[in-house]
N, C-alpha and C positions, 0 to 999 in steps of 0.2 A: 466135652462137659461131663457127661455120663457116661456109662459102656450102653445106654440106651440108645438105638440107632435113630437122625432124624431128629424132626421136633417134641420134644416132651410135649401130652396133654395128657391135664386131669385136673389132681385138686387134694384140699385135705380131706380124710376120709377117716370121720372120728366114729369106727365102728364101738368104741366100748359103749356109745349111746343107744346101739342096738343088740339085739338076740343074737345069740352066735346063727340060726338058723336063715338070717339074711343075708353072710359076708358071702356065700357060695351064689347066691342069686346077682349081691353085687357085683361081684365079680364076672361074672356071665354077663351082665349089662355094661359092666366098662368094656370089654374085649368088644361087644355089639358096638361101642359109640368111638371106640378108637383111642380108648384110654391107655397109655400106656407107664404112667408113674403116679402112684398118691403118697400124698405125706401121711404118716400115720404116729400118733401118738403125742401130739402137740400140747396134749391139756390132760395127760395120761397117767400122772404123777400118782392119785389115789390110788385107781386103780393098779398101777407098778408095785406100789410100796403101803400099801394100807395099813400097815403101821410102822414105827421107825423099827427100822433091819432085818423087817418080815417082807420078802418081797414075790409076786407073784406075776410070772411070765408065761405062764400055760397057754392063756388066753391071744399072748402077744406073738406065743410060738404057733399057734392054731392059724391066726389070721394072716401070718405071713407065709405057710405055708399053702392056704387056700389061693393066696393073690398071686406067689409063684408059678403054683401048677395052672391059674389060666394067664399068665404071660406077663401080669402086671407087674414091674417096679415098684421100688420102694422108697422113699424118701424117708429117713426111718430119725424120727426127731428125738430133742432126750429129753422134754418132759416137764424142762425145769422151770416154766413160766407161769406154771402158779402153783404156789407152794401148798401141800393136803393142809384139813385140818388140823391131823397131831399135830403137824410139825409146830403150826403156829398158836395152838397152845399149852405145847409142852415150851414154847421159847415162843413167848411174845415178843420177847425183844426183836424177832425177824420182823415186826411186820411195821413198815416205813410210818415215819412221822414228818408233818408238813411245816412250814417256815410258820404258821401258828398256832404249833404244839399240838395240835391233832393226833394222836396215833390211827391211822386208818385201819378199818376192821376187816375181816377174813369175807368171803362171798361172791368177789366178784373176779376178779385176776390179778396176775402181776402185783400181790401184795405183800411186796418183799423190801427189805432195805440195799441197796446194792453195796454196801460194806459189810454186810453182817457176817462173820465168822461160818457165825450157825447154820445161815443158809450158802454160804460156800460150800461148807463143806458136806451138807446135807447133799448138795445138788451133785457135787465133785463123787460121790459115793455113789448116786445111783448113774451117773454116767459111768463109772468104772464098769457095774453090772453089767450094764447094756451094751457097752463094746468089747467085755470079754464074750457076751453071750450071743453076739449078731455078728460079731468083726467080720465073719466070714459068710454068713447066710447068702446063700446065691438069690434072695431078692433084694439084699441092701443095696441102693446105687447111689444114696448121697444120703450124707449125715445132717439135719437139721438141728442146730443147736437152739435151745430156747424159743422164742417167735417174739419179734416185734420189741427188740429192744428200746424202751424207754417208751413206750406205750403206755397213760395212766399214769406212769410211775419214772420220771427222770430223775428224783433228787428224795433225796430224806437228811432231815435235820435232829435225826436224833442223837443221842449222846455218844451210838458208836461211830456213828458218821463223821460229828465231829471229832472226834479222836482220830481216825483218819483220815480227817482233811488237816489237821496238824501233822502228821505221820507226812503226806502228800505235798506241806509248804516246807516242811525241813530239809527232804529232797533238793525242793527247786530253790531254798535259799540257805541254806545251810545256817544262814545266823539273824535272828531277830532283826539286827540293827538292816541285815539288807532287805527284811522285807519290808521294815517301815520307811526305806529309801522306795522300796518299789511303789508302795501302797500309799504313799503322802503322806503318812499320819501328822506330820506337822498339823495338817489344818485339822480344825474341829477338835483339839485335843483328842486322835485317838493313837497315841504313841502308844505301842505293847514293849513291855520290859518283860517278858517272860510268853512264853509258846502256850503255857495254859491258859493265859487271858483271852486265848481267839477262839473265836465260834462261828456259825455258819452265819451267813448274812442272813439270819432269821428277822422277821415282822420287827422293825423298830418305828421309833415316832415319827420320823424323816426319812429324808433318802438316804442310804445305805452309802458307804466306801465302795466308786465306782473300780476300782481294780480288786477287792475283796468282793464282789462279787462277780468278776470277769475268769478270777481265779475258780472261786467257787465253781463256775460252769464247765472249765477245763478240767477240772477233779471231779466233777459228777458225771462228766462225760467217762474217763478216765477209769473212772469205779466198776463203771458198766464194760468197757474191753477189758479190766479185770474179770468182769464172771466170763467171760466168754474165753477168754485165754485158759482162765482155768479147766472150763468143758474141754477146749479146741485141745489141749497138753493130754490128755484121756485118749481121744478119741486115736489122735496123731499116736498113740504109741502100742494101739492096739492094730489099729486099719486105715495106715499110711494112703494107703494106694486109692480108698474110696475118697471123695470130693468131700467139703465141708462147706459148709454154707449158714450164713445167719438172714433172716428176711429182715430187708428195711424197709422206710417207710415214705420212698421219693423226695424230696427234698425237706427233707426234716434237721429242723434246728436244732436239735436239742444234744444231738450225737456228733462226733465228727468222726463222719461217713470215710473220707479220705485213712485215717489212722485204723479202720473194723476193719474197710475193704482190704487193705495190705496183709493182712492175717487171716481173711477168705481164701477157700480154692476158685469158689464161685460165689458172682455175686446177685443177690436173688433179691426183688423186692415186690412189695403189698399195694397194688394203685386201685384206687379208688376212683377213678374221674366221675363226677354228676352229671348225669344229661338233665338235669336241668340248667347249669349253665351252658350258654351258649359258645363259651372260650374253654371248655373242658380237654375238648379235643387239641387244643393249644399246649396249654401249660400240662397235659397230662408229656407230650412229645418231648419239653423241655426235661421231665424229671424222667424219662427214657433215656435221652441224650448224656441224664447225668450217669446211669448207673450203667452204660456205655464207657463213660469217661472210667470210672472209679478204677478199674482193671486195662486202664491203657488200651481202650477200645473193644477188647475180648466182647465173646459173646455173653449174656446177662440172662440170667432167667426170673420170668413173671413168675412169679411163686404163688400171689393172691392177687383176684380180684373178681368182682361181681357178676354171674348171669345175667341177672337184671336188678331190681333194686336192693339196696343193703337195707339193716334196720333201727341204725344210728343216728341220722341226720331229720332235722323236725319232721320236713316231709318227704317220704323217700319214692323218687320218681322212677318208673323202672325204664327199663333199656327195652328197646321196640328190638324184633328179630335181628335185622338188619345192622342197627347199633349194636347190638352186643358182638356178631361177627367184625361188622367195621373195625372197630375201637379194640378186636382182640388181634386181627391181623395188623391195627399199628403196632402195637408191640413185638411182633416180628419184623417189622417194616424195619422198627430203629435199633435193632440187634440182640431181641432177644430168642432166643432158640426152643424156646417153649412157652404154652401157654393152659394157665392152671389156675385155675379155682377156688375160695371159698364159695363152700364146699362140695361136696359128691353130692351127698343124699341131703335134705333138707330136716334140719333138726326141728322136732313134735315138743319137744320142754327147750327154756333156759332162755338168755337173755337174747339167743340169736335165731329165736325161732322165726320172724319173720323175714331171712336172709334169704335171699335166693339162691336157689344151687343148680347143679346139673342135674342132678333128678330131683323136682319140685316133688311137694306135698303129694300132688295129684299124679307122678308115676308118669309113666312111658307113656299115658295117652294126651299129657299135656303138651303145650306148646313149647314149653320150654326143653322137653326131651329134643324135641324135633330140631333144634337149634343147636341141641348138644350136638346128636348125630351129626349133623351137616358141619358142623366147625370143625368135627373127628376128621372126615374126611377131606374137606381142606387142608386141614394141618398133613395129612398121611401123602396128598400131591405136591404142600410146597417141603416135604421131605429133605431135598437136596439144598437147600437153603440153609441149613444149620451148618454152622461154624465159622459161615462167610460173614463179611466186615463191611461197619459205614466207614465212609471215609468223610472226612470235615478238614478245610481250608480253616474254619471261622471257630476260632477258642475265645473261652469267657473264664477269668480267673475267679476262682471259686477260694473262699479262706474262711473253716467256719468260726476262728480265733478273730477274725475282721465282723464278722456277722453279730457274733456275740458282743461283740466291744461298739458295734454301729450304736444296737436296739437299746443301752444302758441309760440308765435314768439321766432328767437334766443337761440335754443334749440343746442345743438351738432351736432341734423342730425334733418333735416323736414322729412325724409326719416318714420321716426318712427309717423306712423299714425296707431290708436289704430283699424279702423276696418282691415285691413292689417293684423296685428297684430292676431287676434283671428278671423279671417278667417282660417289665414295658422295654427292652431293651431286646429280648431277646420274640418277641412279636415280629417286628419286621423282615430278622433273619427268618422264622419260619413260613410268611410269607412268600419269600422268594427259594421255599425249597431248601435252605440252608443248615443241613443239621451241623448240631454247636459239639466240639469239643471242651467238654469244664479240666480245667488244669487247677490246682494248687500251686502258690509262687514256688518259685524254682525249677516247676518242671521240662521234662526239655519239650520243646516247639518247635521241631524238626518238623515242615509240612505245614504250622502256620501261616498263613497271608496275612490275615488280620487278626489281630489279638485286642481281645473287649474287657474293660476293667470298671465293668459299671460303678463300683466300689470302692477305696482302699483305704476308708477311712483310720484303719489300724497298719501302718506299714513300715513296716522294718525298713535300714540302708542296704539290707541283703535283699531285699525283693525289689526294691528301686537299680540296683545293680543288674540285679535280673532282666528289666524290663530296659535296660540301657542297652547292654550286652544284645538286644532281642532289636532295637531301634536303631542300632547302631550298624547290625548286620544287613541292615536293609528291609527288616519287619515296619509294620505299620500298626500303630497302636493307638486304643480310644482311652481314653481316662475319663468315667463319669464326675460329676460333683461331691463335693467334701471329704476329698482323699488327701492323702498326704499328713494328717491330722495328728496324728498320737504315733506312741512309737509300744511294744506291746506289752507294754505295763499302764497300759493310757495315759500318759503321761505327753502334755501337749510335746511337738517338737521346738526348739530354740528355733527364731524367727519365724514363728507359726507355718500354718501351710502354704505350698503344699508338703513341707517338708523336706525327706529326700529325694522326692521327685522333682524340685524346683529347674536343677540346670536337665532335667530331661524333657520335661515341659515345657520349660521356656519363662515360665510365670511364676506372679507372687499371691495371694489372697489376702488382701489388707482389711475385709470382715466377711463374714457372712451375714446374708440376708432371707431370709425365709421370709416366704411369704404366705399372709393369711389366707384360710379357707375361703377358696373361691378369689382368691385373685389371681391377675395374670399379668406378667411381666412384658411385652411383646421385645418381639427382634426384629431386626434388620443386618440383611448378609451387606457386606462391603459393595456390593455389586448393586445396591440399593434396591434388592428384591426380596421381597419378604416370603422368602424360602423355608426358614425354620420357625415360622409359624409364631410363637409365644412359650413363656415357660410359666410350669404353675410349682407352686411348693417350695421349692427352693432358690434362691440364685447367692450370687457372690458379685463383691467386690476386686475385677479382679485386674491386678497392673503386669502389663506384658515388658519381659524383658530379650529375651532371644525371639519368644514368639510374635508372631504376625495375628490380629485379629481378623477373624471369618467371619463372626456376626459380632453385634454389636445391641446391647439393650434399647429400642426406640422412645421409651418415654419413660415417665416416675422418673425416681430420683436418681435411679440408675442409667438415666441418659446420658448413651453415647460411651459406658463401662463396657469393656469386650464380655461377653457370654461365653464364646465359644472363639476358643483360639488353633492354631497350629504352628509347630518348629519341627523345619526340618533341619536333622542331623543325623553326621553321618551318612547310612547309607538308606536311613528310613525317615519316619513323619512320625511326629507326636501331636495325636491332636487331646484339648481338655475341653470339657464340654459343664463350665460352671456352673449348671443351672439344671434342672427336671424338667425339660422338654415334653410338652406335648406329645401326643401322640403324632400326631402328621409333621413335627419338627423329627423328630426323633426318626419316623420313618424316612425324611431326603436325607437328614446328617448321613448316616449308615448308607443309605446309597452310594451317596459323595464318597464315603470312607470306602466301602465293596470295590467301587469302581477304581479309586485313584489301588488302592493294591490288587488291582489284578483278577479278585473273586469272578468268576462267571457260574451261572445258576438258568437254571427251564425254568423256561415259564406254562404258568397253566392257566386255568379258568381260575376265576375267586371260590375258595373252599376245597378246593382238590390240592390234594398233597402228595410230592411224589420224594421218592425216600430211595438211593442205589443201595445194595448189598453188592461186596465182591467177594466171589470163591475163590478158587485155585485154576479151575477151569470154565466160570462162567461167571456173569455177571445180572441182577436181578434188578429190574425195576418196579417198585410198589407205587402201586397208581389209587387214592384211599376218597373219593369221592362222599366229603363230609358234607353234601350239599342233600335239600332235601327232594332236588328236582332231577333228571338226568342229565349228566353233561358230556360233551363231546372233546377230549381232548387232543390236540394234535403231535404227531407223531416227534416223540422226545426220544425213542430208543430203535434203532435202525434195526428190523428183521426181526423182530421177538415172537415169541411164542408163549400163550396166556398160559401158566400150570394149572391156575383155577379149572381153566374148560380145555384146556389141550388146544386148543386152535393160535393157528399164528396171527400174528397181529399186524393190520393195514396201517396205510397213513392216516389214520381216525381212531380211535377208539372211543368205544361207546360206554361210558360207565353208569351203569342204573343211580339212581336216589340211594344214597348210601353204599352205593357198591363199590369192588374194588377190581384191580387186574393185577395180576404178579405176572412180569414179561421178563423172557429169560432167553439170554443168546450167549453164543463160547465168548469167553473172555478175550480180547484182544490188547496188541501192546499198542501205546496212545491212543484210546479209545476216544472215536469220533461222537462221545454222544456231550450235547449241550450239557448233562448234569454233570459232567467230567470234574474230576477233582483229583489231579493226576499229586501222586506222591504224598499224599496226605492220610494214608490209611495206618493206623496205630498198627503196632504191631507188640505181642510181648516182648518185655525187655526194656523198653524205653524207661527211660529213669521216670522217676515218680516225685521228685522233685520235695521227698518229704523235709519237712525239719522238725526242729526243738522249739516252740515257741511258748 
C-alpha cells in the first residue's frame, strides 16, 4: 500500500491550526502512541496560497521535516477542498448554485462548482506546486487528493454547470433528436429543437423528466472524477511511483465509487459508525466489505473516523474505550491495513471543535490518550496482517446508475430505497459470518457461489446476459423485487418486467403491488409451512412460466400469486423473490439459498463476529465480541495463537464485553477451518466488469 512497513495509524494532523512550537512536541507524542502516518494539509489551501500566485511553503517545508526526523509518514494532501477567500471573490462564479437558484456563500467548505473553469484550474496550479516541490520529500508516502468528494456539495445548477451538462449530453448523444428519443419528450410537451433549451433539472412546478434527471446524476457524478483526474494527471507525472488516494464516504450515493476507485492507487474511506445505533456495527462491516470490493479485494485503508464522539449529528454519543478499540480493529478484520483518525490533536476554534481525536482537549492525561496508546500497540502486534486478504463465496451486485434510476420520482412506492434494500439483505449474511463480495454487472465471479441481486430495477440485455452466463455455468443467483424494470434511459422494457431477465427467471410480472404502511402480506412455502414469514412494502403480481413456485401469497387479494419463485437452468437456479420480506422471511429464504449452493460459514455466539484474512504464509482469524457481556466462543480455528496477547489459543476462547482475539497459524493448502472459503479470495487483475452506461 505504502513503503510504510505493517499497519498504518494515526490521523489528520492539521498543524497550520497550531504554533510551529507544538509540531516537535507532536511529534514526540505520535512516535510515543505508535503513530506512524498523518495526513497533512487537507484544508491548507489559505495558508499554501494566500493570495492568487503568491504561494507560501516554508511552514509546509518546516513541518514535514520535523515529522520525518522522528519517523512519521506523510500522507501529504493537495488542499483543494475548500477554495481561500480570494479565489471566491475575485470569481464568484466558483462558488456553487443549488436547484433553487441559491448561490451558496464562502465559510464553511467544499464551496465550489465542480465545472467551474476557475476552480479547475485554480486547483490544477497549486497541485503543480506541490508535486514539483514534495515529489520526492522522503516523508511523502501517499498523495491525498482533495477530501470527501461530494460532501455538502454534489451538484450545482449554475449557468456554468449548465453549459457543461450540455457539453456532457452532446457527447453521449450526438444529436437532439436522439436525446428526445432517450428522454420521452413526447409526453408533457417537452421536445428540445435545439441543445440551448436544456438546463439542469432545476426546482419546477411538478416533477421533473425522469431520465433528465438520471442524466443529470451521471454528469454530476462525472464532474466530480473530472476534478480529480485533473489533480490525479499532476500528481502521476511528477511522482508516479507514490500511491494516490481520494477518501470516500462508505456507501454513498451520490458518486459512483466503482468509476473514482479505477483511477485510485488506493482506496481509502471516512466511516463514521454511531454507537448509538445498535446495528452500527452491522451496516458499518457491509460499507467495509464494499470498499474491499472496489479494488478487487485489495487491501483498503480507513483514512477517517472518530475516537469517540463526532460533532455533527443532533446528539453525539461517544465511544466507550472498549468500542472505539472494537469498532477500529473491524476495520482491519474486513481488509483494511490501517487505521486513522479524524484527527491528531483536538481543534480549540471552528466548526469541529467538539470532534474527538487522539489527543483530546485535556492532553496525555486523559482518557482518551490512554486509548490512543493501547490501539498504537495493537495495531504495532497485528503488524504482519497487512496486505493479507478476505475471501467471500457470497457477492451482491452493486450498480450505482440502478440506484440512481431506483430512488427517481413517481415510482409505485418511494418506500423502495436501494440502501434499505441491501441492508436488509445483507443482515443475515453477516450473521452467519459471511463477508460479501459488491461486484458491478459484468464483472467476473470466478469464486462466487451465490450471487445476490437485491435490485435491478434499471437493467440492461448485457447485464441479464451476464447473469445467464453466471446461472448457466452452474452459479446460483437471488433476484430481489422490482427488477427487470427499465432499460438505462428508464425507459420501461416492451412486455414489461422482468424484462430481460424473463427467460432467466422463469417469470412475468403482470403488476405491481405495494403495499401500504404497516401492512403485511403473509406467505406460504409449498410445503404448507409458513417459512418465509410475511412481506411488508412491496409485492408483485407475479405469472410463472419455466419457474416453479416456493412460496406463495396466503391471503388478501394476492391469494395463492407465487411471491417467491425458482428455475432451474442449465447448470444453476434462479431464484426471484417478488416481494420485501421481512426480516425472518428474508433470513430462511438466504438460508435455503447458502445451503442449496454449497456456502459453509462458523458459527458463533449471537453478536460476535468473526471475519478470516489470508497472507502468503498465514492465515488470521478476527474474533470482534460486539456484545456487552463476556462470551465464550468455541474453537472455529485449529491451533492459533492470539497476536493481541501472544498466547495460543484452547478449544475455548474467552472474549471480554467488547473484546476481541486476532488468531493466527501458517497457512495451509485446503484449509480445515469451518470459515473456509476455499478459491474465492479476489485477487489483482480480475476484471472489473466496468461499462458505458
Amino acid at each position: 500500500m505504502t513503503r510504510v512497513p505493517g499497519l498504518l495509524f494515526g490521523g489528520d494532523y492539521n498543524a497550520e491550526q497550531w504554533p510551529e512550537e507544538t509540531w516537535s512536541e507532536d511529534a514526540a507524542l505520535m512516535r510515543q502512541a505508535g503513530v506512524n502516518l498523518v495526513t497533512v494539509g487537507v484544508f491548507g489551501w489559505s495558508r499554501l496560497e494566500p493570495a492568487e500566485g503568491s504561494y507560501a511553503f516554508d511552514w509546509l517545508d518546516r513541518l514535514l521535516n520535523v515529522l520525518h526526523e522522528h519517523g512519521i509518514a506523510v500522507d501529504l494532501a493537495t488542499a483543494t477542498a475548500s477554495p481561500p477567500a480570494w479565489l471566491v471573490r475575485r470569481y464568484p462564479e466558483v462558488l456553487p448554485v443549488t436547484a433553487d437558484g441559491v448561490r451558496l456563500e464562502f465559510g464553511s467548505r467544499q464551496h465550489y462548482c465542480p465545472s467551474s473553469p476557475v476552480f479547475r484550474q485554480a486547483a490544477a496550479r497549486l497541485v503543480e506546486r506541490l508535486a514539483e516541490r514534495y515529489h520526492d520529500h522522503p516523508a511523502v508516502a501517499m498523495w491525498h487528493i482533495h477530501n470527501e468528494y461530494g460532501d455538502h456539495v454534489t451538484e450545482c445548477f449554475c449557468p456554468v454547470s449548465a453549459a457543461d451538462f450540455r457539453s456532457w449530453l452532446r457527447r453521449r448523444y450526438r444529436t437532439v433528436d436522439a436525446l428526445n428519443a432517450a428522454w420521452g419528450t413526447a409526453f408533457w410537451s417537452q421536445h428540445y429543437s435545439d441543445w440551448s433549451h436544456i438546463e439542469p433539472p432545476r426546482t419546477a412546478p411538478g416533477p421533473r423528466n425522469p431520465t433528465q434527471q438520471l442524466d443529470w446524476q451521471r454528469f454530476s457524478s462525472d464532474a466530480l472524477l473530472e476534478c480529480y483526474r485533473a489533480e490525479k494527471s499532476v500528481l502521476d507525472r511528477y511522482s508516479g511511483a507514490v500511491p494516490v488516494t481520494t477518501n470516500f464516504m462508505s456507501m454513498f450515493r451520490s458518486l459512483d465509487y466503482w468509476a473514482m476507485a479505477a483511477e485510485e492507487d488506493v482506496v481509502s474511506d471516512d466511516a463514521y459508525p454511531d454507537p448509538a445505533d445498535p446495528q452500527a456495527h452491522v451496516h458499518a462491516a457491509m460499507n467495509y466489505d464494499l470498499m474491499r470490493s472496489l479494488r478487487h479485494g485489495a487491501p483498503w485503508l480507513l483514512m477517517e473516523h472518530a475516537a469517540s464522539a463526532v460533532s455533527w449529528r443532533p446528539v453525539n454519543v461517544p465511544k466507550s474505550a472498549d468500542l472505539s478499540r472494537l469498532w477500529s480493529l473491524q476495520t482491519v478484520a474486513r481488509g483494511s491495513d490501517g487505521v486513522l483518525f479524524f484527527q491528531w490533536r483536538a481543534s480549540v476554534a471552528g466548526a469541529e471543535k467538539f470532534h474527538s481525536a487522539l489527543l483530546p482537549h485535556r492532553g496525555t492525561a486523559s482518557q482518551g490518550w490512554a486509548r490512543t496508546t493501547r490501539l498504537g500497540a495493537d495495531l504495532r502486534r497485528l503488524a504482519e496482517v497487512a496486505d493479507s486478504r478476505v475471501p467471500a463465496e457470497v457477492a451482491v451486485v452493486l450498480d450505482w446508475h440502478n440506484w440512481w434510476a431506483l430512488e427517481l420520482d413517481e415510482h409505485p412506492s418511494s418506500r423502495m430505497r436501494w440502501l434499505d434494500i441491501v441492508r436488509a439483505w445483507y443482515e443475515p449474511l453477516y450473521a452467519r459470518n459471511l463477508p460479501v463480495r459488491f461486484v458491478p454487472p459484468g464483472a467476473d465471479l470466478t469464486g462466487v457461489r451465490l450471487l445476490l441481486a437485491p435490485n435491478l430495477y434499471l437493467c440492461e440485455p448485457d447485464t441479464a446476459h451476464w447473469l445467464t452466463r453466471y446461472v448457466d455455468g452452474g452459479g446460483h443467483l437471488v433476484v430481489g423485487p422490482f427488477s427487470g424494470v427499465v432499460d438505462r434511459d428508464d425507459r420501461v422494457h416492451p412486455g414489461g418486467a422482468p424484462g430481460p431477465l424473463g427467460d432467466l427467471l422463469g417469470v412475468a410480472v403482470d403488476e405491481w403491488w405495494p403495499l401500504a404502511d404497516g401492512a403485511v402480506a403473509r406467505l406460504a412455502a409449498d410445503d404448507d409451512q409458513d417459512r418465509y414469514r410475511h412481506a411488508t412494502t412491496w409485492a408483485e403480481w407475479v405469472e410463472v412460466r419455466t419457474a416453479a413456485p416456493v412460496a406463495r401469497y396466503a391471503d388478501g387479494e394476492l391469494a395463492g400469486v407465487p411471491a417467491i419463485t425458482r428455475n432451474h437452468r442449465g447448470g444453476g437456479t434462479a431464484w426471484y423473490v417478488g416481494c420485501s420480506l421481512n426480516s425472518g422471511g428474508l433470513d430462511t429464504l438466504l438460508a435455503d439459498c447458502l445451503g442449496a449452493a454449497g456456502v459453509t460459514h462458523g458459527e458463533t455466539p449471537s453478536g460476535v463476529e468473526a471475519v478470516r484474512r489470508i497472507g502468503t504464509d498465514a492465515e488470521y482469524l478476527f474474533l470482534l465480541n460486539h456484545n456487552v457481556e463476556p462470551v465464550a466462543v468455541g474453537q472455529l480455528f485449529p491451533a492459533g495463537v492470539d497476536l493481541l496477547t501472544g498466547r495460543p489459543s484452547g478449544t475455548e476462547i474467552e472474549l471480554p464485553a467488547r473484546g476481541a482475539a486476532v488468531l493466527r497459524r501458517p497457512l495451509r493448502t485446503g484449509s480445515d477451518s469451518p470459515l473456509r472459503t476455499d478459491g474465492a479470495v479476489d485477487r489483482p487483475g480480475a476484471g472489473t466488469g466496468e461499462r458505458r452506461i
